[in-house]
Every structure is written in structure tokens, then in C-alpha cells.
N, C-alpha and C positions, 0 to 999 in steps of 0.2 A: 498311673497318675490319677490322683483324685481333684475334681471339680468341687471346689464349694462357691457356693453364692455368699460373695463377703462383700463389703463395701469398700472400698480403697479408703485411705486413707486421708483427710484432708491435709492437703499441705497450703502451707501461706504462699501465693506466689506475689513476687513486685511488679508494679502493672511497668509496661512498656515504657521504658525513658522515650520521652516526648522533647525534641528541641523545642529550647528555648522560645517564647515569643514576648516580643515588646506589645506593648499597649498601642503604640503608633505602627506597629506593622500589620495588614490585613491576614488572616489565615488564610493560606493555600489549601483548598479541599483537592483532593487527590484525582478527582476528575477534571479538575479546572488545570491541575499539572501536566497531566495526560492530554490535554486539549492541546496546550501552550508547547508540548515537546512534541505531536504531531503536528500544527502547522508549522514549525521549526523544521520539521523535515519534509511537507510538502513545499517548500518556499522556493527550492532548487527547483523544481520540474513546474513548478506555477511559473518562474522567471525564465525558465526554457520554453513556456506554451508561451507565453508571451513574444517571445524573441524570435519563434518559429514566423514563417512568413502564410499569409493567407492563405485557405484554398483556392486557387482559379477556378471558378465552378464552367468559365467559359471552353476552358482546356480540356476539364473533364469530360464535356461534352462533345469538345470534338473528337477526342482520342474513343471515345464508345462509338461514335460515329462509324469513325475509320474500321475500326474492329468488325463493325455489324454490316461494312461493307466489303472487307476481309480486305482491306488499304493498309491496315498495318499488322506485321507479322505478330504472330501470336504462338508461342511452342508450350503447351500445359506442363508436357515434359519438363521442359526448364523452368517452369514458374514452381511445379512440384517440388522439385531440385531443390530450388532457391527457398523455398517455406518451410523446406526439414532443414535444412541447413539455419540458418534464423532460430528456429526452435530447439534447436539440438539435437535433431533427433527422435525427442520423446514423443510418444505415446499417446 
């Protein structure tokens, strides 16, 4: 096989069919789309964080409490268990 150095050929290409736009409609720039179709999809788990109930920070406290006074049982074992399981497993 022989290499030559040619130039290809110019070909006419038709630029990209562009939908329509009216005079009264704004352009959509394609990161303004991408913005609008991710907060579309954070809006589920924003309306779940909302719906979630506070942390008890009093609770929290007292349950480290108990723990650090060895008042409430604590098996790493099973907490390990329970963290691969949650995560599947992985790695």
C-alpha cells in the first residue's frame, strides 16, 4: 500500500437543521437546558430532604453518651454486617 500526501477533497456540507425559532420565543442555550433538566431531577430528593424530619441533636447526644459509658449495646460485627449489606457488597 502506498501513502501519498493528497488533500481530500472538498465537499459542500449543509450546516445542521436548526429548529425553528419565533421572534417572541427566547433561545435556549444548551447549558441553560442542562441546568433546567437537572434541577428537574433534583426536585424529588430536595422535596424528600424537606419532608425528612430534623436531626435531634439532643438524642444524638445522649445515645454517644450511653455508648461511651458502655449503657447501650454496641456489636461492630453487626454494624459491619449491616454497611456491606446497604452497599452491596462492593469494594
Amino acid at each position: 500500500m502506498r501513502i501519498t500526501p493528497q488533500r481530500p477533497e472538498r465537499r459542500d456540507v449543509a450546516p445542521a437543521e436548526r429548529p425553528a425559532t419565533s421572534p417572541t420565543a427566547p433561545a435556549v442555550r444548551p447549558a441553560a437546558a442542562a441546568e433546567a433538566s437537572g434541577a428537574a431531577l433534583l426536585e424529588p430528593a430536595q422535596a424528600a430532604l424537606r419532608a425528612a424530619p430534623e436531626i435531634d441533636l439532643e438524642r444524638v447526644a445522649a445515645v454517644k453518651a450511653a455508648l461511651a459509658r458502655g449503657e447501650a449495646p454496641f456489636d461492630p460485627e453487626r454494624l459491619a454486617a449491616l454497611i456491606d449489606r446497604y452497599h452491596g457488597g462492593r469494594g
